[in-house]
N, C-alpha and C positions, 0 to 999 in steps of 0.2 A: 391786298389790292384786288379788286374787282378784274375778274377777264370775261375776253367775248372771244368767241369764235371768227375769224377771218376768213370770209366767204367760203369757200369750197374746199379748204385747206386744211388740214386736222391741227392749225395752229392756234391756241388759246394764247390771242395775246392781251397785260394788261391795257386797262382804260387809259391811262397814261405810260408813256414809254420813252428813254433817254434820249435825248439830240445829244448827238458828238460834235459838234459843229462846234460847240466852245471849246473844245480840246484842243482844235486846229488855230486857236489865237485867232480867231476870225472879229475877233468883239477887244480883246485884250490878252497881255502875255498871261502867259498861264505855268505854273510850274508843275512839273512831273510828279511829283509829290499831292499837291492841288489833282492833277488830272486823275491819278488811280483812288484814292480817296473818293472822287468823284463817282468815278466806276459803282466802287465798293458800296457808297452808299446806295445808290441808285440800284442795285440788287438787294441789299439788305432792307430796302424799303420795297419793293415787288416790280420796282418797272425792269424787270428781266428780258426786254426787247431794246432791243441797242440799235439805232438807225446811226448811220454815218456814210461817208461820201467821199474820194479820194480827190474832189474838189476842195473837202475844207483842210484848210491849211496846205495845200496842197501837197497830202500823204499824210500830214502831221498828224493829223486826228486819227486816222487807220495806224499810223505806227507808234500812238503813246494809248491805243485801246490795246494793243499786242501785247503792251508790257503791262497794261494794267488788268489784262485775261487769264496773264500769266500762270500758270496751277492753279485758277477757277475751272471746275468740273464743266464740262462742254455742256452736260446737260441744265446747268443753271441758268443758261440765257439764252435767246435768240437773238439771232445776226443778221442785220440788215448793213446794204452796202449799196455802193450806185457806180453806175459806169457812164461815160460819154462825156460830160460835163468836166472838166481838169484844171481850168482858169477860165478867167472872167468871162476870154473872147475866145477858148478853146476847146470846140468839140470836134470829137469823132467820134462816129457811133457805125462805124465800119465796123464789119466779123470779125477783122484782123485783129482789132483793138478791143473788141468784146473778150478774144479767146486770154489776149495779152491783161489787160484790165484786172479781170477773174482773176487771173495768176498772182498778179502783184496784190491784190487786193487779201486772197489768201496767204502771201508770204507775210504781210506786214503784221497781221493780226494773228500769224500763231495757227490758224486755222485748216481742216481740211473740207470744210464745206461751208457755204453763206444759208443760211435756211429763208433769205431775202435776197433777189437782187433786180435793181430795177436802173430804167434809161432814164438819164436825169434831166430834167428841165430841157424834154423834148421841142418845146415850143420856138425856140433858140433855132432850130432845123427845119429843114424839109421832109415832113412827117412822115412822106412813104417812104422814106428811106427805113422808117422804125418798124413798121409794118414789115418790107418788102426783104431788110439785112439783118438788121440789129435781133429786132425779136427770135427769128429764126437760129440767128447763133447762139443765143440765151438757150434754147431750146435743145441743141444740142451739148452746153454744156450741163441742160437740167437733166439730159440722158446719163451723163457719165458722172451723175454724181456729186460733181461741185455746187452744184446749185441747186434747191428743193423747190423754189417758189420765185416766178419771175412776173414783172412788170411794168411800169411808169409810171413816173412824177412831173408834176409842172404846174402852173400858175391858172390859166387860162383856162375856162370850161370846155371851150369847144373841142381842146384835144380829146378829149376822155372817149367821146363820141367818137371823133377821125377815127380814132384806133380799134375803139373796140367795139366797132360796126363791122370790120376787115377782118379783125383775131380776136381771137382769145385767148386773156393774160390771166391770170391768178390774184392781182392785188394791182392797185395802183394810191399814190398817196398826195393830198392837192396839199396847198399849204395858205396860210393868212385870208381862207373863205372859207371858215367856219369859226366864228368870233364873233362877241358882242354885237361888233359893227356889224362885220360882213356874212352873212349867211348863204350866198350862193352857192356852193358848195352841196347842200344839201336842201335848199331850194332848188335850183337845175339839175344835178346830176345823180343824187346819192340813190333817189328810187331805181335811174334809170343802170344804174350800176348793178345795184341789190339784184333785181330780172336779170342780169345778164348770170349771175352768181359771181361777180367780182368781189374780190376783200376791197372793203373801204379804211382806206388810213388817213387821218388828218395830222397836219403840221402848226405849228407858229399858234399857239392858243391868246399870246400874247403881244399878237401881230408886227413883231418888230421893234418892240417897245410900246407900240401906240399905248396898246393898254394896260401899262405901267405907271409907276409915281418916277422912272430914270426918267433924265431929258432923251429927247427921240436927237435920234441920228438923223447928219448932214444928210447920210445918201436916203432917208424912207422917204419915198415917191409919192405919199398919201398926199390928195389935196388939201391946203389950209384950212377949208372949213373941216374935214374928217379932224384933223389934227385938234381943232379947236374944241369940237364935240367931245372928243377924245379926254381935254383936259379938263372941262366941264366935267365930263362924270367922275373923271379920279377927285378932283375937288368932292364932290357931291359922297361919294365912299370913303371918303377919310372924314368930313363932316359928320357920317353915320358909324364913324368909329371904326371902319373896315376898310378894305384894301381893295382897289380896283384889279389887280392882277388874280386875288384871291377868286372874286367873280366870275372874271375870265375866264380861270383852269376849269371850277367848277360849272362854269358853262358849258365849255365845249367838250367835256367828260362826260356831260349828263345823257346827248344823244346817243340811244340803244340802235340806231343805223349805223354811226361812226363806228368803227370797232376799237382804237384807238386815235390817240392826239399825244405826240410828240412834242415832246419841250424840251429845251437844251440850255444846261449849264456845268461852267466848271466850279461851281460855288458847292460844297456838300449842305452848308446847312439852306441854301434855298432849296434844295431837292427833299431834305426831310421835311422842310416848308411847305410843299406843296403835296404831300403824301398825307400830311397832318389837315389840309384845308379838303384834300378829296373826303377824310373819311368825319368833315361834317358838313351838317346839311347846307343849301344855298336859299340866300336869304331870295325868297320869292317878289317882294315888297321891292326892296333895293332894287332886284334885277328889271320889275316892271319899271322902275322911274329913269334906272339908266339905256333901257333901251329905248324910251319919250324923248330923251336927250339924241340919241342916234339915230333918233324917225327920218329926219329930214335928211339925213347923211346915211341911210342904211343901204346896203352892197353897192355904193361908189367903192372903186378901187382907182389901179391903175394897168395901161398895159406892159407885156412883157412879152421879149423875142419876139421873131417876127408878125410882125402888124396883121400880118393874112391867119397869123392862129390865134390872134383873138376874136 
């Protein structure tokens, strides 16, 4: 598996790297057996960068990577974790809850440090608070150790900016805008990131299903036409004997600014699935005719959390 450097960080992480968010049954139940398997392969295949989130499952995911960490040597993977975000409608992003967070988040997983940890889905909040409390306790716990590398995640471009106009973070990670469809991500932000020396991470290659052959879920936000385009082109890749999803990964892998793109399952043979479609080439031809199909629909999204951080 191909690695890149993470902005300013001595962290070589790969081009693709494991979502734990299917471990937390977020999508579907998932068994124990299913989840370490999972783990295992997703290292045995090179994405040795583990993101997760004590949102998903609510712990579930941070307490069935513990057990599937279990007697893996610490130096075979890196640990990414997130804080503030806990349920749907439940943030704090208070010091209190940063020093408390850290804690459980290393009791559940086995661990005595996160070589990642970032405030999640800041946008949800009132931003200087991340600035002015949150970050700064992050800081503190990256003095003593528990943490090597801190930052933010969220949806919306303009946070990127808010933030790290004020401070400076080490890494920050977007998610579902950087894909087929949507490219803002690295049309708006990714230069202006790179000058600051920020690590760039991207999320959701496969936008939520969109650009998959599954049915899309009740809750994806995308408007009817995005969705439409969407099944237009997986018709259109399966007509050329290929797979829309396969596109996708090798899409959003391909940008040498991304440093990685995050994808999550607890399926093991999709994981070798897609370790197998990185290490060949992307059909140039295909990808020109499916991005003619997403001309008209290209970086429509939707908003998230509060309306003033988009």
């Amino acid at each position: 598996m191909q690695t890149r450097l993470l902005g300013k960080t001595n962290l070589r992480l790969p081009v693709l790297s494991f979502g734990a968010s299917s471990l937390g049954q977020e999508f579907r139940p998932v068994g124990l057996d299913e989840a370490i398997r999972s783990v295992h392969t997703a290292l045995d295949c090179g994405l040795n960068f583990i993101d997760t989130s004590p949102f998903y499952g609510r712990g579930m995911s941070e307490v069935l990577l513990g057990v599937a960490l279990r007697g893996i040597a610490r130096d075979r993977y890196i640990l990414g974790t997130k804080l503030g975000r806990y349920d749907l409608g439940h943030f704090d992003f208070s010091a209190r809850r940063v020093v408390e967070s850290v804690d459980v988040s290393l009791h559940r997983m086995g661990v005595d440090h996160l070589d990642i940890c970032l405030c999640h889905d800041i946008e949800f909040v009132e931003m200087q608070q991340i600035v002015d409390e949150t970050l700064p306790a992050l800081r503190k716990l990256r003095d003593q150790g528990k943490v090597r590398f801190i930052g933010f995640s969220g949806y919306p471009q303009k946070i990127f900016r808010f933030i790290c106009d004020q401070t400076d973070v080490d890494c920050v990670l977007s998610y579902n805008q950087y894909t087929l469809q949507n490219t803002r991500f690295a049309d708006e932000t990714v230069r202006y990131l790179k000058s600051k020396g920020v690590g760039v991470m991207n999320a959701g290659p496969f936008s939520a299903r969109l650009l998959t052959n599954a049915p899309l879920p009740k809750w994806l936000k995308e408007p009817e036409d995005v969705k439409t385009a969407a099944r237009r082109a997986a018709d259109l890749c399966a007509k050329k004997g290929s797979d829309i999803a396969r596109l996708a990964l090798q899409f959003s892998c391909e940008n040498p600014d991304i440093t990685t793109t995050v994808a999550g399952s607890a399926n093991p043979e999709n994981i070798r699935k897609w370790a197998q479609w990185l290490a060949e080439p992307i059909d140039e031809e295909l990808l020109r005719e499916v991005q003619g199909i997403f001309a008209q629909v290209k970086n429509i999204g939707h908003a998230e959390g509060l309306l003033k951080n988009n």
